[in-house]
MDTraj code that builds the backbone (N, CA, C; nanometers):
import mdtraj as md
import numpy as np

residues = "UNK UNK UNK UNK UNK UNK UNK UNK UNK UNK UNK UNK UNK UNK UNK UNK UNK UNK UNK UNK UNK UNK UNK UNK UNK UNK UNK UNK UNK UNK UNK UNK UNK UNK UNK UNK UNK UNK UNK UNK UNK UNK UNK UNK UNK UNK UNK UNK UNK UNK UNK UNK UNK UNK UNK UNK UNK UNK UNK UNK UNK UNK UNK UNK UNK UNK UNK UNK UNK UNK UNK UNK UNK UNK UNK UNK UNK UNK UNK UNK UNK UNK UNK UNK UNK UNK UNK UNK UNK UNK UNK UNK UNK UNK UNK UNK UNK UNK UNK UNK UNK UNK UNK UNK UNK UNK UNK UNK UNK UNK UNK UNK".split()
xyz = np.array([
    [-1.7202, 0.5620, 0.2880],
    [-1.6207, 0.5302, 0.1853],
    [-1.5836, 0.6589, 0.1140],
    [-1.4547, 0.7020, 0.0976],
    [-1.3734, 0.7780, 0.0659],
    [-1.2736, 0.7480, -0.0597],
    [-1.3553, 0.8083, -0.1993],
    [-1.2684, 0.7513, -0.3480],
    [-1.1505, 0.8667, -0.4224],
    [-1.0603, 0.8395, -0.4220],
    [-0.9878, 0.9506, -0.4692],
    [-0.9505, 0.9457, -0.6579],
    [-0.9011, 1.0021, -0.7072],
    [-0.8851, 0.9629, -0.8456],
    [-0.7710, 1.0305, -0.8755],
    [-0.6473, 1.0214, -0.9277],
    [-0.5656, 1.0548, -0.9784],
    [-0.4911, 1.0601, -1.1374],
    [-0.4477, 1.1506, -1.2053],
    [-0.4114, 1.0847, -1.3319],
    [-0.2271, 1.0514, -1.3817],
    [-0.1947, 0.9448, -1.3818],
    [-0.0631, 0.9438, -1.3873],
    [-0.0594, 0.9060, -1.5371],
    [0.0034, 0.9930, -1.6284],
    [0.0190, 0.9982, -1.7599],
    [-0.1211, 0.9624, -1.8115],
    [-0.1020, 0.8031, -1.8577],
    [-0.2614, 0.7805, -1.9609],
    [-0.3009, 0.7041, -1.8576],
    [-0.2917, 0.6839, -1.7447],
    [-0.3647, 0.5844, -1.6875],
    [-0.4601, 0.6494, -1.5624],
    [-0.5338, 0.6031, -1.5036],
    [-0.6581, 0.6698, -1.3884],
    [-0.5836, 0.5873, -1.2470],
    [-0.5839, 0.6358, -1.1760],
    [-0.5859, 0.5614, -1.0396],
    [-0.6857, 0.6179, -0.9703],
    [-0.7590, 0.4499, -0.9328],
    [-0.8501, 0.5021, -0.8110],
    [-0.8005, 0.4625, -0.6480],
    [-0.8286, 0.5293, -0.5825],
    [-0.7565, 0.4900, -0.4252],
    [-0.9105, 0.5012, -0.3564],
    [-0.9942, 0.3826, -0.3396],
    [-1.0974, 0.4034, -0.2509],
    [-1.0029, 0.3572, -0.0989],
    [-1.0851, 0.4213, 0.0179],
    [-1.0224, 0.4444, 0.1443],
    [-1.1061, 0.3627, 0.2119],
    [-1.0870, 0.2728, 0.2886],
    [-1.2208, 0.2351, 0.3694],
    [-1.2046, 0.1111, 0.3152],
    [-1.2985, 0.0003, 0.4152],
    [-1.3077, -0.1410, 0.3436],
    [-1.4423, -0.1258, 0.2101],
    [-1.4304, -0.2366, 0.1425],
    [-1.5230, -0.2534, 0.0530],
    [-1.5910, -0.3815, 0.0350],
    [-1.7132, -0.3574, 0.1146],
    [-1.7830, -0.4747, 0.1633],
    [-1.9366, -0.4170, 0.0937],
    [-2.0630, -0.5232, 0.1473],
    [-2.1303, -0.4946, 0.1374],
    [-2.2584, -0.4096, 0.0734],
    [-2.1748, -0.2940, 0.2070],
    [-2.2745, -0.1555, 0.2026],
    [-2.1995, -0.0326, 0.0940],
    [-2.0291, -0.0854, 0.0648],
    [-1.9905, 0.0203, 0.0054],
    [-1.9519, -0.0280, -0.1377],
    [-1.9319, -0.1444, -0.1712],
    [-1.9315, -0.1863, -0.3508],
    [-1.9770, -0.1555, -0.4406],
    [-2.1164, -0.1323, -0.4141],
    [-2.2062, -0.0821, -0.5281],
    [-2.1518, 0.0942, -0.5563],
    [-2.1424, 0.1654, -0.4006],
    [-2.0661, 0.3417, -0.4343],
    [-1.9081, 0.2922, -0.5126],
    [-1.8698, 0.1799, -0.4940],
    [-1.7084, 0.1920, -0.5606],
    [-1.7224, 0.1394, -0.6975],
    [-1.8193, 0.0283, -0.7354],
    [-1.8773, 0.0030, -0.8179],
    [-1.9056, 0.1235, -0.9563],
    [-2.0371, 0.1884, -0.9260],
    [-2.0595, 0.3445, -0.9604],
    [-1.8973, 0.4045, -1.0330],
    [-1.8479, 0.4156, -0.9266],
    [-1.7212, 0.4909, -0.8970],
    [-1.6333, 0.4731, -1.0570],
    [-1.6066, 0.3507, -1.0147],
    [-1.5058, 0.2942, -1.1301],
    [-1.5777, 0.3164, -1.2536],
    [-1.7292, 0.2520, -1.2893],
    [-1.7913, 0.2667, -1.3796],
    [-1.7610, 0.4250, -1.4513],
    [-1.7967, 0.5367, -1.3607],
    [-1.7764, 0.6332, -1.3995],
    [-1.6592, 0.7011, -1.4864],
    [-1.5664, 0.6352, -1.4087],
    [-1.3968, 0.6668, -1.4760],
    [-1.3944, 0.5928, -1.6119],
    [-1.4733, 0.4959, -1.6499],
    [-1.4520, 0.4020, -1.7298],
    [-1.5640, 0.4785, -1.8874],
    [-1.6861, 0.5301, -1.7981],
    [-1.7229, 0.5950, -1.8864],
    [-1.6716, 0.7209, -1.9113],
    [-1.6031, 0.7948, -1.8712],
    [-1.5179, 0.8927, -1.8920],
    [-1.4062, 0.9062, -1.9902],
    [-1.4113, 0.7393, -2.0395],
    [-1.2771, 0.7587, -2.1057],
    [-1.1453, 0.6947, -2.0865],
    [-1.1575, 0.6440, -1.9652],
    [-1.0372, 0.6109, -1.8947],
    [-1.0393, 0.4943, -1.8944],
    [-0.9926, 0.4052, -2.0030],
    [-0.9733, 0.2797, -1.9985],
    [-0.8514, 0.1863, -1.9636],
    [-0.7825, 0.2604, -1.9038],
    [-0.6619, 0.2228, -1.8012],
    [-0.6367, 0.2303, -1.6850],
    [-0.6843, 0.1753, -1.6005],
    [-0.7683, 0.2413, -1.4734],
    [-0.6545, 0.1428, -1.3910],
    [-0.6016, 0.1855, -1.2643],
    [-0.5587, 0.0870, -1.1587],
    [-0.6071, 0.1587, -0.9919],
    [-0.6512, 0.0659, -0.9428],
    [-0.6752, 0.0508, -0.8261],
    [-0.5488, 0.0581, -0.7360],
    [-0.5335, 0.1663, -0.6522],
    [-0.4801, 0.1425, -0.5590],
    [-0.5093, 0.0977, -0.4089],
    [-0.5075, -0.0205, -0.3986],
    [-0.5961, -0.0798, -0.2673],
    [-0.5101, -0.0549, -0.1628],
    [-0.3850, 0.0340, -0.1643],
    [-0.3323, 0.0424, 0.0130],
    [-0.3893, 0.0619, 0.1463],
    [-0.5536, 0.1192, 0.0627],
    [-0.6050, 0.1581, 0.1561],
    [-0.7039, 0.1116, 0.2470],
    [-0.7498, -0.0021, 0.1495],
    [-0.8335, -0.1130, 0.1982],
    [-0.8160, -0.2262, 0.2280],
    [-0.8954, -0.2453, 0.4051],
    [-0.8244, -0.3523, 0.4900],
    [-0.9268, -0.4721, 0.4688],
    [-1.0224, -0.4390, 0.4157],
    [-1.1000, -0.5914, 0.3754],
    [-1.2129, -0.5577, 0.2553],
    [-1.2159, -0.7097, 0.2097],
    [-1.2789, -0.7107, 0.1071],
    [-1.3597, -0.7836, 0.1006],
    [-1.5119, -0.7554, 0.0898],
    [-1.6212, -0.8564, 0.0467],
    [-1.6324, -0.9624, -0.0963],
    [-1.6950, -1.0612, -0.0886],
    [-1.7495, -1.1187, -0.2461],
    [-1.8364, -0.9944, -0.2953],
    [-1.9050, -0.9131, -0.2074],
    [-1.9855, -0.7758, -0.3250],
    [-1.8711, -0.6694, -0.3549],
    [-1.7348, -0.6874, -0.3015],
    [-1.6218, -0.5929, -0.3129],
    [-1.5593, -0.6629, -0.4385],
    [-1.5378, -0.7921, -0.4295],
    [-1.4753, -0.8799, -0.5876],
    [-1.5690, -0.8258, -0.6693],
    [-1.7022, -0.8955, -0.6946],
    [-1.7941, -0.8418, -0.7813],
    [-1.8137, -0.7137, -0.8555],
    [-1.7691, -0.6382, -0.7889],
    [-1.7610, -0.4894, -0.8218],
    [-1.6034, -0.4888, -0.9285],
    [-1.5157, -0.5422, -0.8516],
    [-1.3723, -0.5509, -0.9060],
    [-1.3881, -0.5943, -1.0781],
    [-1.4697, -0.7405, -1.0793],
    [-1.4809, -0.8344, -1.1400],
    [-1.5640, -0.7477, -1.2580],
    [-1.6792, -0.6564, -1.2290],
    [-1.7526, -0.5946, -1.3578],
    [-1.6361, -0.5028, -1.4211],
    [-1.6164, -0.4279, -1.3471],
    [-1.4688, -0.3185, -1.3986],
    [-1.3519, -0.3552, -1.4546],
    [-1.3107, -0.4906, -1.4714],
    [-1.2348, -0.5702, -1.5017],
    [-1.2892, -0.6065, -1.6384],
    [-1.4041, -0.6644, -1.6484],
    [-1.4652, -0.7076, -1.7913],
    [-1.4801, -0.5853, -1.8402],
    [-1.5609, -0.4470, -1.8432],
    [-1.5978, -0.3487, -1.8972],
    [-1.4891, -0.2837, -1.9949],
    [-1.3298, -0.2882, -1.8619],
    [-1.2386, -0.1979, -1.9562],
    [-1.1649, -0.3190, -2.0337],
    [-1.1662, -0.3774, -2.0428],
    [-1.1430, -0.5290, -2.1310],
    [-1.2332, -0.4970, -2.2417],
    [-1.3234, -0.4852, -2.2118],
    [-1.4448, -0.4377, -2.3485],
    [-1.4376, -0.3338, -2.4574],
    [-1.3554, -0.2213, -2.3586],
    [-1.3452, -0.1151, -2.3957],
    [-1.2049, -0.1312, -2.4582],
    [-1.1257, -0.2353, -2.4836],
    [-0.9804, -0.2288, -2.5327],
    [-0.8830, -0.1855, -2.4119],
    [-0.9083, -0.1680, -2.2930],
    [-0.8495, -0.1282, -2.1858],
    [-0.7884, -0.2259, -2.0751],
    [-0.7801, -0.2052, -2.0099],
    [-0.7357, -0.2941, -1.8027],
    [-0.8270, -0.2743, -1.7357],
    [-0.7605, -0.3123, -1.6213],
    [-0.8117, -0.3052, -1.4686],
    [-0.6989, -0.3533, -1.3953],
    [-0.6292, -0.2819, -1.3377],
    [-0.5079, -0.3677, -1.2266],
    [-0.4820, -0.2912, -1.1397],
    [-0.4509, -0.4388, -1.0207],
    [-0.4778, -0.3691, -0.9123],
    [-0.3314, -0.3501, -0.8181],
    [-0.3037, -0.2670, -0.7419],
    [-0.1953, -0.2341, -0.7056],
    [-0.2167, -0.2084, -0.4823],
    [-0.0724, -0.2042, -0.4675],
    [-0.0517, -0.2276, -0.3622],
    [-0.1516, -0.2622, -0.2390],
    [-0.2061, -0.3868, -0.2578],
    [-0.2995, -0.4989, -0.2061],
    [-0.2401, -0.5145, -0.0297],
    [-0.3286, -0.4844, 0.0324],
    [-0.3002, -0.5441, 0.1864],
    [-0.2909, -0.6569, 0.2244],
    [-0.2045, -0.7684, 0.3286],
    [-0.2545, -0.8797, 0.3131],
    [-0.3933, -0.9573, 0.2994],
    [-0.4162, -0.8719, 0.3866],
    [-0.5449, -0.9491, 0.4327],
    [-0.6450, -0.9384, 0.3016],
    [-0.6422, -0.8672, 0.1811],
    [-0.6941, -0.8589, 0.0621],
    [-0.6768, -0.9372, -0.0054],
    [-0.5180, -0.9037, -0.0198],
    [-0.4491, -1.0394, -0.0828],
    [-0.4962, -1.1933, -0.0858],
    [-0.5108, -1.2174, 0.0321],
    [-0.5869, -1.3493, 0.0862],
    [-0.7342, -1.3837, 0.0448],
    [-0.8263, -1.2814, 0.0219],
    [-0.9581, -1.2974, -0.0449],
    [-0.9011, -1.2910, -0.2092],
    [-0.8178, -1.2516, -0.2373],
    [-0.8333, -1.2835, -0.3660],
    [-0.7521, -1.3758, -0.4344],
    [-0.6805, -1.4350, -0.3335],
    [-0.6049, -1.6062, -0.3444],
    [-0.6655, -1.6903, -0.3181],
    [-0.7904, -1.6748, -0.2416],
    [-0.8771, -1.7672, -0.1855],
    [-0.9765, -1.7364, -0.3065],
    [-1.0476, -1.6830, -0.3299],
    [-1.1776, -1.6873, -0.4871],
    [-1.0867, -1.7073, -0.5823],
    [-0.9197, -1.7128, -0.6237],
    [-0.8764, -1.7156, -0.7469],
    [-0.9187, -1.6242, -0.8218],
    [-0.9444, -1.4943, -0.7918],
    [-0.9439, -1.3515, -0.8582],
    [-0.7704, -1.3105, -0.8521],
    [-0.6565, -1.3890, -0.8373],
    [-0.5554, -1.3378, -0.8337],
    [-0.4873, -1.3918, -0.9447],
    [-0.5252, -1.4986, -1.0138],
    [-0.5466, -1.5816, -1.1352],
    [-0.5856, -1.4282, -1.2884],
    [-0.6881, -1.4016, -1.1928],
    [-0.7589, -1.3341, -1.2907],
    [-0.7061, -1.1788, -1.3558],
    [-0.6676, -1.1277, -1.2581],
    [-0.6465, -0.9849, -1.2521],
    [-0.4965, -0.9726, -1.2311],
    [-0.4333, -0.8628, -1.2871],
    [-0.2725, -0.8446, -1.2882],
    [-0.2672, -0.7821, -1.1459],
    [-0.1386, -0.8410, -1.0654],
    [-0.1535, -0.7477, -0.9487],
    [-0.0209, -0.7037, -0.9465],
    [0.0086, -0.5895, -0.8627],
    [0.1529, -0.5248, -0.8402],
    [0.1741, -0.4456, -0.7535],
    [0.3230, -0.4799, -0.7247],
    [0.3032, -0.4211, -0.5325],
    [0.3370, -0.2832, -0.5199],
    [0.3536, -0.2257, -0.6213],
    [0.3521, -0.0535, -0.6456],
    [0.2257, -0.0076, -0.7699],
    [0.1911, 0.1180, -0.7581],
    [0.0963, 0.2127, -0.8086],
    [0.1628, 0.2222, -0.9335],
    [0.2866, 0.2393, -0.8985],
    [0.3395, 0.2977, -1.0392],
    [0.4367, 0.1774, -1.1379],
    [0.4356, 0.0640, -1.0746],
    [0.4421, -0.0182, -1.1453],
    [0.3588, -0.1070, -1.2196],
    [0.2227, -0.0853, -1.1354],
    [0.1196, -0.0868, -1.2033],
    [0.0822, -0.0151, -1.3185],
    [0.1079, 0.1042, -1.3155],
    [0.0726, 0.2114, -1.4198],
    [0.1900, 0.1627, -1.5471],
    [0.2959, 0.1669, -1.5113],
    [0.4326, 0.1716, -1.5952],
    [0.3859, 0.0058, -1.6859],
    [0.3001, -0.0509, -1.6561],
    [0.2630, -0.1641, -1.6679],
    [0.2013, -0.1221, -1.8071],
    [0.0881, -0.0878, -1.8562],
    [0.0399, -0.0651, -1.9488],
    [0.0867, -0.0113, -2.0707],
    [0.2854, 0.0455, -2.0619],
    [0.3154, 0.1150, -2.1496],
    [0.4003, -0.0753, -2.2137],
    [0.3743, -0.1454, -2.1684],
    [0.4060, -0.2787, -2.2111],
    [0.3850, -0.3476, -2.3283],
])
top = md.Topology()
chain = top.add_chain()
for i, resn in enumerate(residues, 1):
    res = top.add_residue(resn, chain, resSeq=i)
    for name in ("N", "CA", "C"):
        top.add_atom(name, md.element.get_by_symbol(name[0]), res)
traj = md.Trajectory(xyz[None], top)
């Protein structure tokens, strides 16, 4: 698993590469946590890059989601693959979490 981080104005984008299952949630997990303790309580996920997603891949989603909520912040997630899409229409994590089919409409999102 391959995490990139970017900063577009006030907001963080993370682009993990690779699926996020299993063996790699807890490193993306970490990951996000980190950005979150850093400061960065506007964080969006860019998932273009990931072709599947575990319940330990939601879970991970799902703590980072409450944390920057905690912190007065987000969590949203941006340009979703289908097949992602579908795990998170199927658990109703799509209910939960803002989604958007661009990065930067995601981002442009928070000046809302």
């Amino acid at each position: 698993m391959k995490i990139k981080v970017e900063q577009l104005e006030q907001v963080t984008i993370v682009i993990p590469i690779g699926d996020i299952d299993a063996l790699t949630a807890s490193e993306v997990a970490a990951f996000l946590d980190s950005q979150l303790k850093e400061g960065g309580n506007q964080l969006v996920a860019d998932l273009s890059q990931v072709g599947y997603m575990s319940s330990a891949g939601l879970r991970a989603l799902l703590a980072t989601l409450k944390e920057a909520r905690h912190q007065k912040g987000d969590f949203r997630l941006a340009a979703v693959q289908a097949n992602v899409q579908q795990v998170l229409d199927m658990s109703g994590f799509s209910g939960i979490f803002q989604v958007f089919p661009t990065v930067e409409a995601a981002a442009a999102s928070f000046g809302d």
